[in-house]
PDBQT receptor file of N, H, CA, C and O in Angstrom, charges set to zero:
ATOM      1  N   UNK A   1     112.728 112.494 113.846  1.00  0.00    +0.000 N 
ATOM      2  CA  UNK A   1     112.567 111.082 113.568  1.00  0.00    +0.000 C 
ATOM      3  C   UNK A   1     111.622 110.905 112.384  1.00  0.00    +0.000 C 
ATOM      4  O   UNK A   1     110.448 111.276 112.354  1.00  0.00    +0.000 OA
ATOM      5  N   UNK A   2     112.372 110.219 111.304  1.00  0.00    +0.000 N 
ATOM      6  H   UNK A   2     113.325 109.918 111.329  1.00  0.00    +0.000 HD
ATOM      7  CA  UNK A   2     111.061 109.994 110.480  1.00  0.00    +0.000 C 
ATOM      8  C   UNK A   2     109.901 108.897 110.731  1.00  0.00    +0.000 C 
ATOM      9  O   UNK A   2     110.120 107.759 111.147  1.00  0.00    +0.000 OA
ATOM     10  N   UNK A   3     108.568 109.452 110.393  1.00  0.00    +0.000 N 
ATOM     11  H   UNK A   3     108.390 110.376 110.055  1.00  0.00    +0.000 HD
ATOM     12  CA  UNK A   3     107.767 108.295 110.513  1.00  0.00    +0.000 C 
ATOM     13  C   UNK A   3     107.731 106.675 110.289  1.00  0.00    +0.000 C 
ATOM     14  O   UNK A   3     107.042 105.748 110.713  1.00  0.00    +0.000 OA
ATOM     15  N   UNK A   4     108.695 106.805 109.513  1.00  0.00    +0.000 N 
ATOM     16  H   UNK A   4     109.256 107.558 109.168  1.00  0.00    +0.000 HD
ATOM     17  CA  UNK A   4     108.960 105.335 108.650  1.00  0.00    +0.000 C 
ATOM     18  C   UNK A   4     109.884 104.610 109.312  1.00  0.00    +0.000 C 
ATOM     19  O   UNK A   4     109.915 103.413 109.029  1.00  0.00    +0.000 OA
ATOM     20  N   UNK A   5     110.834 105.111 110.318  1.00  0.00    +0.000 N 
ATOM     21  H   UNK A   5     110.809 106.083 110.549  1.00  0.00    +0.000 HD
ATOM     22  CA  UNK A   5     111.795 104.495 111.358  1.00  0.00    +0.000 C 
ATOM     23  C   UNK A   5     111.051 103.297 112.220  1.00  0.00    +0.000 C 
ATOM     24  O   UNK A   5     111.707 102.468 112.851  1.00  0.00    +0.000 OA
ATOM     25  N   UNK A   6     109.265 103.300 112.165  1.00  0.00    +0.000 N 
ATOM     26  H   UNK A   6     108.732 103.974 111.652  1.00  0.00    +0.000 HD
ATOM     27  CA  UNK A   6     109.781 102.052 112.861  1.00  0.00    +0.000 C 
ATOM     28  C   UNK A   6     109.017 100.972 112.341  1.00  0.00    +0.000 C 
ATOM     29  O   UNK A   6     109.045  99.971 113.057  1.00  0.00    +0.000 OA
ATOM     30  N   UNK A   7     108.256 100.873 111.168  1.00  0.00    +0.000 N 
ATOM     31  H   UNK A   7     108.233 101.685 110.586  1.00  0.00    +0.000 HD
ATOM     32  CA  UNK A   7     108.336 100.358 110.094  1.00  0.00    +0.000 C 
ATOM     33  C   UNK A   7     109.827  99.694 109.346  1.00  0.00    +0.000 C 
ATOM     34  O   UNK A   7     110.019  98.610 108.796  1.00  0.00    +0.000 OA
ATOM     35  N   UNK A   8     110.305 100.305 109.479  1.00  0.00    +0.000 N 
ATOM     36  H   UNK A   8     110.148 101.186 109.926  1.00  0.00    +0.000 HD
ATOM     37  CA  UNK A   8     111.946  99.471 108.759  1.00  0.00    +0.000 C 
ATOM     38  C   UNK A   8     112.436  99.113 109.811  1.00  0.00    +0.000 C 
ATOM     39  O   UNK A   8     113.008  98.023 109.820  1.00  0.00    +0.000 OA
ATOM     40  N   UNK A   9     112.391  99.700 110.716  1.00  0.00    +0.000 N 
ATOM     41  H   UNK A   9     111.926 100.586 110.709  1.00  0.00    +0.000 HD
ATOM     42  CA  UNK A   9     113.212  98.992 112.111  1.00  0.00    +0.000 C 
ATOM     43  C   UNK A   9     112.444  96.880 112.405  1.00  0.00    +0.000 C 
ATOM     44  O   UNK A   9     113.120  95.883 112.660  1.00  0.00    +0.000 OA
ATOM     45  N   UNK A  10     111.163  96.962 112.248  1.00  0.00    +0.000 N 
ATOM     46  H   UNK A  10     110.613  97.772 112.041  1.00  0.00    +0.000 HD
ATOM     47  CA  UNK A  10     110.374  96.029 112.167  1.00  0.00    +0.000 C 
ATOM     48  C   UNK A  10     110.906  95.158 110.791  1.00  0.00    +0.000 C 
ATOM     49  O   UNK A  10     111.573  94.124 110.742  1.00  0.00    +0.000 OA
ATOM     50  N   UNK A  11     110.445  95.843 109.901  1.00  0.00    +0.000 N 
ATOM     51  H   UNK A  11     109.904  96.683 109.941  1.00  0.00    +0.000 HD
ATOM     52  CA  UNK A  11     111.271  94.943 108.850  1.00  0.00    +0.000 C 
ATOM     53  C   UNK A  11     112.690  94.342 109.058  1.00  0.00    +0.000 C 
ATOM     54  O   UNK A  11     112.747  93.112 109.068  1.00  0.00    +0.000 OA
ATOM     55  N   UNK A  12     113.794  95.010 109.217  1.00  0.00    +0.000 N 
ATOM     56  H   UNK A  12     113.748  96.009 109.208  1.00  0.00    +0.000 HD
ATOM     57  CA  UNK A  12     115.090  94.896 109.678  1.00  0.00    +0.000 C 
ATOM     58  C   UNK A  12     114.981  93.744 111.121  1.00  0.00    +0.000 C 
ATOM     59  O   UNK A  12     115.970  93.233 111.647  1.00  0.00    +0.000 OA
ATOM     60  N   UNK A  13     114.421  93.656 111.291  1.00  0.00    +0.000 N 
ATOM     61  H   UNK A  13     113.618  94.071 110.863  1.00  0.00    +0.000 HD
ATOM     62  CA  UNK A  13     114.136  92.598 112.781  1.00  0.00    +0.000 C 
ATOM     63  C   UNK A  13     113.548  91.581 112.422  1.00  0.00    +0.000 C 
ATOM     64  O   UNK A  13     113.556  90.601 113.167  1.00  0.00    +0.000 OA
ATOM     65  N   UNK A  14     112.814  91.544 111.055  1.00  0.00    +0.000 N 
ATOM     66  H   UNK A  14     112.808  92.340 110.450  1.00  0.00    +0.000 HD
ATOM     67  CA  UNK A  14     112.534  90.626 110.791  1.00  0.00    +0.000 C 
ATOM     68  C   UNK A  14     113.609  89.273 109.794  1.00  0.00    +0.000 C 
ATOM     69  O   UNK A  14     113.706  88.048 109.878  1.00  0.00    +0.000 OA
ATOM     70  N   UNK A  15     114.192  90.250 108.985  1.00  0.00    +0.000 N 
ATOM     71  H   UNK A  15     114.114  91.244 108.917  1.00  0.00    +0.000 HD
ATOM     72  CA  UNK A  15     114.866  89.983 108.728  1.00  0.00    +0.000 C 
ATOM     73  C   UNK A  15     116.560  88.599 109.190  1.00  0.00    +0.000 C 
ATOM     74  O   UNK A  15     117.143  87.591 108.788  1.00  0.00    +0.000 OA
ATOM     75  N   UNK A  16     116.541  89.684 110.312  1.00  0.00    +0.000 N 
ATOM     76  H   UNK A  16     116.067  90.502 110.639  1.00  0.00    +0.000 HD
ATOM     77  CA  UNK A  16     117.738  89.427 111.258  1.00  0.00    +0.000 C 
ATOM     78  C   UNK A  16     116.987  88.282 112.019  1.00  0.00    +0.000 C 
ATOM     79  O   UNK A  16     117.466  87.189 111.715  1.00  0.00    +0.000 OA
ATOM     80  N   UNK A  17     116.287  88.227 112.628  1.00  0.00    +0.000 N 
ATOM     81  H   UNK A  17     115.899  89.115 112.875  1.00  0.00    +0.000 HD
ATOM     82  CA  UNK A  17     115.697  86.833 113.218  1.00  0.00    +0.000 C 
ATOM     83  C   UNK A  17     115.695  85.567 112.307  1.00  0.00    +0.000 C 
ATOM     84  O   UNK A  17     115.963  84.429 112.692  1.00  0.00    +0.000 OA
ATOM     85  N   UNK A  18     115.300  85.992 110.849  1.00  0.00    +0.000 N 
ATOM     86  H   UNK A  18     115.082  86.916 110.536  1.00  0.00    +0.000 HD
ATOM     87  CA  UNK A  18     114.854  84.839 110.070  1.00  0.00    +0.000 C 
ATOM     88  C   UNK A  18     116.522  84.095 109.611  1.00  0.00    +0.000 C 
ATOM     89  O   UNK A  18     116.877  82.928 109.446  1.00  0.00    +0.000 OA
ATOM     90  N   UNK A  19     117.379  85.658 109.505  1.00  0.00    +0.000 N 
ATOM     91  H   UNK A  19     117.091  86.606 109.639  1.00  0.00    +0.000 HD
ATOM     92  CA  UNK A  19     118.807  84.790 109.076  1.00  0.00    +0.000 C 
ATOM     93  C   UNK A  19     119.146  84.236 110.211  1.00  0.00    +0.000 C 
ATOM     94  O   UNK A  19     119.508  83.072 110.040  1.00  0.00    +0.000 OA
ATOM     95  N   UNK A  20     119.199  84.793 111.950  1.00  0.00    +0.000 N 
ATOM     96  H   UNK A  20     118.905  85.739 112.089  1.00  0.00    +0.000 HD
ATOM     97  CA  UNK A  20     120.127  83.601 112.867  1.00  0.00    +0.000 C 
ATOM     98  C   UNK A  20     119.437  82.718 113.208  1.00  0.00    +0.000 C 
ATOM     99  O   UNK A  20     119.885  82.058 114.145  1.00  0.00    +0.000 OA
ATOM    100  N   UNK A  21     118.305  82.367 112.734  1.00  0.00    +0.000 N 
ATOM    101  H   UNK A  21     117.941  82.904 111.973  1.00  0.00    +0.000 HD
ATOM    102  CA  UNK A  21     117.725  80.871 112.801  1.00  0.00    +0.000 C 
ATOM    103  C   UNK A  21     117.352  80.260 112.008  1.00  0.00    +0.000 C 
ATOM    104  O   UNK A  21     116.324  79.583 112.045  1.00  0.00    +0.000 OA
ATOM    105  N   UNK A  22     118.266  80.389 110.930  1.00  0.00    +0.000 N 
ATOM    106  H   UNK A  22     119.101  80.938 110.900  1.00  0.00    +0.000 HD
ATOM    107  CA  UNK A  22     118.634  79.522 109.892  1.00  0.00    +0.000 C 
ATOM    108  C   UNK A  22     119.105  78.691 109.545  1.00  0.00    +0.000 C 
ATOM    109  O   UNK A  22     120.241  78.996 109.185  1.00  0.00    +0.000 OA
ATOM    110  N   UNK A  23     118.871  77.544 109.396  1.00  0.00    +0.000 N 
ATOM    111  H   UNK A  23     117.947  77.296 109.689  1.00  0.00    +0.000 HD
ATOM    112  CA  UNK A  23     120.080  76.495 108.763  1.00  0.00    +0.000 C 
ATOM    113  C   UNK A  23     121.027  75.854 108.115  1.00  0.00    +0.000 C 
ATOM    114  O   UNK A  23     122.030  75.152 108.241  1.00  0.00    +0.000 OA
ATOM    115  N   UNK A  24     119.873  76.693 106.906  1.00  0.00    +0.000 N 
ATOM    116  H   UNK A  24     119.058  77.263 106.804  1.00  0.00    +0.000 HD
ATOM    117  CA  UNK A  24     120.815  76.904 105.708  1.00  0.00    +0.000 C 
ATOM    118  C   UNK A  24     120.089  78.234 104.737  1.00  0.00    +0.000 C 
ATOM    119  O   UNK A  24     119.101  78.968 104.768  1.00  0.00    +0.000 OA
ATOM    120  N   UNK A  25     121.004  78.041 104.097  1.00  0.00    +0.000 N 
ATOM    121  H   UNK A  25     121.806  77.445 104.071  1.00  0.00    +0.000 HD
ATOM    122  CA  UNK A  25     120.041  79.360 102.612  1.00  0.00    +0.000 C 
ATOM    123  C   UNK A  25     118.949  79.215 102.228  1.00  0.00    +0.000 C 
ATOM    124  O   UNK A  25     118.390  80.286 101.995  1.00  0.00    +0.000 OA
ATOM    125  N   UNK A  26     118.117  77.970 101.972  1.00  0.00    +0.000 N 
ATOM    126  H   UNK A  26     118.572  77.100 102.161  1.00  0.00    +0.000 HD
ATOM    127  CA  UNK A  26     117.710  77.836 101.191  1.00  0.00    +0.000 C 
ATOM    128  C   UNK A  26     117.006  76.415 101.786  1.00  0.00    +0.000 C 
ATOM    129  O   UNK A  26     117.743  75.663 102.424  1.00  0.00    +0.000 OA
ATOM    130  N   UNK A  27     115.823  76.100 101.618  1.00  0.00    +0.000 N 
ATOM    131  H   UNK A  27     115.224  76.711 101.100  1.00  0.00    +0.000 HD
ATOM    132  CA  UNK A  27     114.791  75.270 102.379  1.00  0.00    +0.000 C 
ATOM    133  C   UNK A  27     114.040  75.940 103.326  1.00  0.00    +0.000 C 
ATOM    134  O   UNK A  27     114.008  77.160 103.489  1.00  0.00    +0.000 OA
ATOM    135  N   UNK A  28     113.154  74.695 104.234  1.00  0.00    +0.000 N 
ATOM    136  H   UNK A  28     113.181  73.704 104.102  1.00  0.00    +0.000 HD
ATOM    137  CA  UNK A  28     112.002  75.042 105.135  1.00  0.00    +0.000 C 
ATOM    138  C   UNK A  28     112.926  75.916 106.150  1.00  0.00    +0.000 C 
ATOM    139  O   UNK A  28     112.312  76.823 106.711  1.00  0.00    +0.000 OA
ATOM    140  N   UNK A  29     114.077  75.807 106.419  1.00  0.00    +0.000 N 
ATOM    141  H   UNK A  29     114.576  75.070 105.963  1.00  0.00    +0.000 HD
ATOM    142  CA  UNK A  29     114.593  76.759 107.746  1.00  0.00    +0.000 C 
ATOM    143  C   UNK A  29     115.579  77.599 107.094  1.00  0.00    +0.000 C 
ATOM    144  O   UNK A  29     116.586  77.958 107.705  1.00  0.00    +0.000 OA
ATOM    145  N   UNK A  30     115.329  77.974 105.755  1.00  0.00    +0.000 N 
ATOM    146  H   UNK A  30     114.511  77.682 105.259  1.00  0.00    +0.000 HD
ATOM    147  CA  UNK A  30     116.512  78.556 105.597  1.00  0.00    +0.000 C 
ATOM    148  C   UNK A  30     116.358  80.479 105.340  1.00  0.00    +0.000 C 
ATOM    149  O   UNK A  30     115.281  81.057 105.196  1.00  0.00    +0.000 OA
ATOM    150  N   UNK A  31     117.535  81.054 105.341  1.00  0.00    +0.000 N 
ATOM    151  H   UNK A  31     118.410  80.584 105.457  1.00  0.00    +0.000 HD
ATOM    152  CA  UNK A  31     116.989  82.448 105.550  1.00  0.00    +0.000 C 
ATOM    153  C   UNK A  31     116.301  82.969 104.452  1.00  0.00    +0.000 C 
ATOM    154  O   UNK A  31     115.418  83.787 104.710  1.00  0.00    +0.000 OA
ATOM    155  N   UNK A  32     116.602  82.550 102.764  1.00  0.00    +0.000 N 
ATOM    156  H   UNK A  32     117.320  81.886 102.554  1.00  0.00    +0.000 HD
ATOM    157  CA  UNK A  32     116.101  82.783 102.007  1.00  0.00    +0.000 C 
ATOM    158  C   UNK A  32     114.201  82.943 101.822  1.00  0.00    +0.000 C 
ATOM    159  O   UNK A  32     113.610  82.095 102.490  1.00  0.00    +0.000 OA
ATOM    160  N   UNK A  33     113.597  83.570 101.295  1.00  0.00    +0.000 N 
ATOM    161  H   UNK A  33     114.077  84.259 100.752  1.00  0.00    +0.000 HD
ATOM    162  CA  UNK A  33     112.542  84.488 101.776  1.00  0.00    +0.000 C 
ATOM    163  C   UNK A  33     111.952  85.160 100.078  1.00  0.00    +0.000 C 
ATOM    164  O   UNK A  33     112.526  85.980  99.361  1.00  0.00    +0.000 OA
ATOM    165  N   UNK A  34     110.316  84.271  99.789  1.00  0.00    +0.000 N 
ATOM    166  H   UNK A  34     109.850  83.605 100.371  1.00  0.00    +0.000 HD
ATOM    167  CA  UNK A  34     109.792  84.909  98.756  1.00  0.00    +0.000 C 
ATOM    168  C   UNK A  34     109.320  86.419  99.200  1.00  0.00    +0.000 C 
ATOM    169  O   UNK A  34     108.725  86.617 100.259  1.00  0.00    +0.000 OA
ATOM    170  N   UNK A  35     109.572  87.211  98.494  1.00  0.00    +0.000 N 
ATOM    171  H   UNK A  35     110.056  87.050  97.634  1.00  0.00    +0.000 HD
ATOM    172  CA  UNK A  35     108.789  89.144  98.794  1.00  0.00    +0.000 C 
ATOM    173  C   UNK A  35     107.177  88.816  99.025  1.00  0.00    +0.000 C 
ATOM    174  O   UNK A  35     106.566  89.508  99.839  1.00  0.00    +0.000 OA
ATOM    175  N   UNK A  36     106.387  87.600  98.200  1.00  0.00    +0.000 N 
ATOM    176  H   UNK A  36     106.883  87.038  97.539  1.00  0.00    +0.000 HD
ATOM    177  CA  UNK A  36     105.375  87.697  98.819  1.00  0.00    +0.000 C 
ATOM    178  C   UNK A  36     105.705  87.140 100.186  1.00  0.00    +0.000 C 
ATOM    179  O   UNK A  36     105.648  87.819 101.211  1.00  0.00    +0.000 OA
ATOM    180  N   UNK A  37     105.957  86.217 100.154  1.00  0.00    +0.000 N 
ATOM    181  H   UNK A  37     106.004  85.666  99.321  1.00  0.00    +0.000 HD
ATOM    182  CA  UNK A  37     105.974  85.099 101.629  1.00  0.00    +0.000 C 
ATOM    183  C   UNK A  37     106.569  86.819 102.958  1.00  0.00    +0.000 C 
ATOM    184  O   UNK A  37     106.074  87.109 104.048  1.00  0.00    +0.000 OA
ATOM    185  N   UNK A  38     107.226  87.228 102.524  1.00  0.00    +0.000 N 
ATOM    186  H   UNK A  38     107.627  86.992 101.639  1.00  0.00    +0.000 HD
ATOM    187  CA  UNK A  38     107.694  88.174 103.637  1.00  0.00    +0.000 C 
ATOM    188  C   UNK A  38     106.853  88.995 103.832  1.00  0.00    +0.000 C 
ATOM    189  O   UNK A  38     106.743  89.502 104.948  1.00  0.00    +0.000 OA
ATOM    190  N   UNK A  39     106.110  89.311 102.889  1.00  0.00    +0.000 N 
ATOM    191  H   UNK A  39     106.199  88.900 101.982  1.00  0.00    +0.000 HD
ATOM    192  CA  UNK A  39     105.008  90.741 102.869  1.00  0.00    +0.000 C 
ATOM    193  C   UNK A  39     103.946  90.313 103.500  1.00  0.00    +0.000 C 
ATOM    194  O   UNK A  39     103.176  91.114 104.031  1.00  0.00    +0.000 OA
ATOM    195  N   UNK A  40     103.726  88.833 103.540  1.00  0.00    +0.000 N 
ATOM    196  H   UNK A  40     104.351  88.183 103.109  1.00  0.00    +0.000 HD
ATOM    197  CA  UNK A  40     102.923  87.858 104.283  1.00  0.00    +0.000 C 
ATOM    198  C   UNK A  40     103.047  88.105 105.885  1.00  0.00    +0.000 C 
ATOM    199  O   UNK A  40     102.219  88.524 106.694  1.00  0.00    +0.000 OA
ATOM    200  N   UNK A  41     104.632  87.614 106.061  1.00  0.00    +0.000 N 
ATOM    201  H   UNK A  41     105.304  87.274 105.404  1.00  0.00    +0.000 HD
ATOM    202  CA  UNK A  41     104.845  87.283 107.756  1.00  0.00    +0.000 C 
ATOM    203  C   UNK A  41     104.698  88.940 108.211  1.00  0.00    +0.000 C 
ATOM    204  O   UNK A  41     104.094  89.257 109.236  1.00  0.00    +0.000 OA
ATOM    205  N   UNK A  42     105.359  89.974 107.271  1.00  0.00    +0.000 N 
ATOM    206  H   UNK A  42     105.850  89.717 106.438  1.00  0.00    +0.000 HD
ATOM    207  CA  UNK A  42     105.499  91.226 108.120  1.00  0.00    +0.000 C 
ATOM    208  C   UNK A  42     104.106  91.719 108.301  1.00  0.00    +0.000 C 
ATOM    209  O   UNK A  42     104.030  92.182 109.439  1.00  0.00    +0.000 OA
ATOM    210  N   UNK A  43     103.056  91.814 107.721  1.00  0.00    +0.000 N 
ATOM    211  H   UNK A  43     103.117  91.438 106.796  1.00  0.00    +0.000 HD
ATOM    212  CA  UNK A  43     101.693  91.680 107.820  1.00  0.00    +0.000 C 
ATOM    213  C   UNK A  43     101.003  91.034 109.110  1.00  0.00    +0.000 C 
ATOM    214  O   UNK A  43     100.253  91.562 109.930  1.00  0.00    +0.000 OA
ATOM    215  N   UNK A  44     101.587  89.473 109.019  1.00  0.00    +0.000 N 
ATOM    216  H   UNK A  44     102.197  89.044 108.352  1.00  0.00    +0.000 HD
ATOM    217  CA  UNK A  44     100.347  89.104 110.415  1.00  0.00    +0.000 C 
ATOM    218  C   UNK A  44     101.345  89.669 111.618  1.00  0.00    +0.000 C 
ATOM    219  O   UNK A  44     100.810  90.344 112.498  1.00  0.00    +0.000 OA
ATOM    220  N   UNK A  45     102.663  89.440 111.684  1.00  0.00    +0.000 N 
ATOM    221  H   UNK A  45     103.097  88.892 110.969  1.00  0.00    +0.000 HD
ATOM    222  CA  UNK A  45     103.273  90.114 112.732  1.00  0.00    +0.000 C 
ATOM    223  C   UNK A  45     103.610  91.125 113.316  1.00  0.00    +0.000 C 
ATOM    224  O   UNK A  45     103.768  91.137 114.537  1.00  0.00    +0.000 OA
ATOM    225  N   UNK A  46     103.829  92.420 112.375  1.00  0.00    +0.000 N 
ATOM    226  H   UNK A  46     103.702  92.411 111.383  1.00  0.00    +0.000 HD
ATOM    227  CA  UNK A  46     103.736  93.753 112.693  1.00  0.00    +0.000 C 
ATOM    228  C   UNK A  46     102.646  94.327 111.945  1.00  0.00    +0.000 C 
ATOM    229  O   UNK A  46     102.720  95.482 111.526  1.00  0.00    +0.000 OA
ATOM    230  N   UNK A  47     101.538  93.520 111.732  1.00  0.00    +0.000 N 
ATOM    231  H   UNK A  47     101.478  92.582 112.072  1.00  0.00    +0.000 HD
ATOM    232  CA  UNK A  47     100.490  94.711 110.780  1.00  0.00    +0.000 C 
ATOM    233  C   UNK A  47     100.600  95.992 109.947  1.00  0.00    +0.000 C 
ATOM    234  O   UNK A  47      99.934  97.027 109.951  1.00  0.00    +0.000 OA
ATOM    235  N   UNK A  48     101.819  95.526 109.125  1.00  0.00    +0.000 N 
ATOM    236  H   UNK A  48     102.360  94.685 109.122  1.00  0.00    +0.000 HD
ATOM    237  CA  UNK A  48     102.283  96.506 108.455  1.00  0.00    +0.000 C 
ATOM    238  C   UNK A  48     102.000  96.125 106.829  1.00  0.00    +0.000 C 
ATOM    239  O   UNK A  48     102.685  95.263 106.281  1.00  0.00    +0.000 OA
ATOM    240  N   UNK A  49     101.035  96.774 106.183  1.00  0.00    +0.000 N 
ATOM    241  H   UNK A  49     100.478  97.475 106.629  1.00  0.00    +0.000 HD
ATOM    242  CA  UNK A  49     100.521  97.143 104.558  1.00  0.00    +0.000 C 
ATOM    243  C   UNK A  49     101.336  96.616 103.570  1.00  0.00    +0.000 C 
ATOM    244  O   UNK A  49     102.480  97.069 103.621  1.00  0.00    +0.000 OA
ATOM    245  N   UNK A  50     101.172  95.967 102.858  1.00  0.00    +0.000 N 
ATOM    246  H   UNK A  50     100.243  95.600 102.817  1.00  0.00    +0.000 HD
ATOM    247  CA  UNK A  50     101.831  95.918 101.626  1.00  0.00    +0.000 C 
ATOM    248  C   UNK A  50     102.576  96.989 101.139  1.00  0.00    +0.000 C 
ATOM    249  O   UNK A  50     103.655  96.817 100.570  1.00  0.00    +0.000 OA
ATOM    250  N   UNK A  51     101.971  98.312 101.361  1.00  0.00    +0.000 N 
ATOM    251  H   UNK A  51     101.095  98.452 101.823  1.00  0.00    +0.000 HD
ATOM    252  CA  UNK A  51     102.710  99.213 100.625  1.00  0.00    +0.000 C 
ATOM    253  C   UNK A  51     103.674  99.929 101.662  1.00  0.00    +0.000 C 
ATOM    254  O   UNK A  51     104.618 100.711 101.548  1.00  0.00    +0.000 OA
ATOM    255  N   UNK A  52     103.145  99.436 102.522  1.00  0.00    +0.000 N 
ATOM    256  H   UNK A  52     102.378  98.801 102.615  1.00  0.00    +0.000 HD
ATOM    257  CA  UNK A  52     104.601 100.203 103.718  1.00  0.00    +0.000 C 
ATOM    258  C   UNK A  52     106.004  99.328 103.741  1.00  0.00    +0.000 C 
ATOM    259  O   UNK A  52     107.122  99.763 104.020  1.00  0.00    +0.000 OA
ATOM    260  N   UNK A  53     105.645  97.977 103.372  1.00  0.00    +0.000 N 
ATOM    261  H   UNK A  53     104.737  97.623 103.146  1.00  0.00    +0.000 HD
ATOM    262  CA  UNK A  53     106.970  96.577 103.187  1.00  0.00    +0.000 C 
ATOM    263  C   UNK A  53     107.499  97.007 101.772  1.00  0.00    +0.000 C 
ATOM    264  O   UNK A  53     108.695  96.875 101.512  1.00  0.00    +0.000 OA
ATOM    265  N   UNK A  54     106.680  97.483 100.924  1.00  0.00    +0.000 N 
ATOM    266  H   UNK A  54     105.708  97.590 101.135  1.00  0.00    +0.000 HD
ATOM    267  CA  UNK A  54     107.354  97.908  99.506  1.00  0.00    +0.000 C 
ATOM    268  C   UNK A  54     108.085  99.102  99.370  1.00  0.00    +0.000 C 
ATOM    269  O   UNK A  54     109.175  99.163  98.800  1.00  0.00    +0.000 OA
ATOM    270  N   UNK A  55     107.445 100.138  99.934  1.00  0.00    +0.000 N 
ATOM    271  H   UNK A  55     106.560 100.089 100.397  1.00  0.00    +0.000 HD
ATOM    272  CA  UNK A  55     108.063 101.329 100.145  1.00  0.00    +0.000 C 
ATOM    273  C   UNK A  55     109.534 101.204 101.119  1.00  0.00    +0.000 C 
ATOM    274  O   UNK A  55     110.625 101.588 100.698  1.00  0.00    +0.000 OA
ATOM    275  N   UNK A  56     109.374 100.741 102.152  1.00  0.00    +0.000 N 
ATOM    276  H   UNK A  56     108.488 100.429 102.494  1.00  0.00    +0.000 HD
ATOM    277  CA  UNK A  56     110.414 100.400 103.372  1.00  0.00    +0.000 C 
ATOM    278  C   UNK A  56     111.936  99.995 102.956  1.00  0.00    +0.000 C 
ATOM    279  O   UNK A  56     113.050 100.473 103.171  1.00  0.00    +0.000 OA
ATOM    280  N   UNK A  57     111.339  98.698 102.144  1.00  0.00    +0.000 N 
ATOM    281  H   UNK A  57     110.434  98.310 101.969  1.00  0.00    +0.000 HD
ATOM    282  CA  UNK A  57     112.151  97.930 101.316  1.00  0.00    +0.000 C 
ATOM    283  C   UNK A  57     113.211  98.720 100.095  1.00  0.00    +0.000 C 
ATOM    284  O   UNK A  57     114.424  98.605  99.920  1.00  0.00    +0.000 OA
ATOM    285  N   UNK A  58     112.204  99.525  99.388  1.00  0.00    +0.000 N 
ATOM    286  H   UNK A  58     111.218  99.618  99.529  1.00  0.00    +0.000 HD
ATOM    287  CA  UNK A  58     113.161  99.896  98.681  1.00  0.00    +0.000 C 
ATOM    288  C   UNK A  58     113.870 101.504  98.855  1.00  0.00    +0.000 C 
ATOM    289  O   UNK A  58     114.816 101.842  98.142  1.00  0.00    +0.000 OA
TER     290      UNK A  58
């Protein structure tokens, strides 16, 4: 198992939550998502580093 499996698994969940409770693309409910604003939520919610959401990500 790599270490990083649950780091992206977290990301990937975050993800997927933010699109099925969406409303639309784009606005206050929509799935669309600034890299800071996400590096933000994955931070207070899974306490995961800037550089682990950057690395993960790409």
């Amino acid at each position: 198992m790599n270490p990083n499996d649950a780091a992206r698994q977290q990301i990937l969940q975050f993800f997927y939550e933010r699109n099925h409770s969406a409303t639309s693309r784009y606005g206050k409910k929509g799935s669309a998502v600034k890299l800071s604003d996400a590096k933000r939520e994955l931070k207070a919610r899974f306490a995961l580093t800037q550089q682990q959401v950057m690395s993960d990500l790409t």
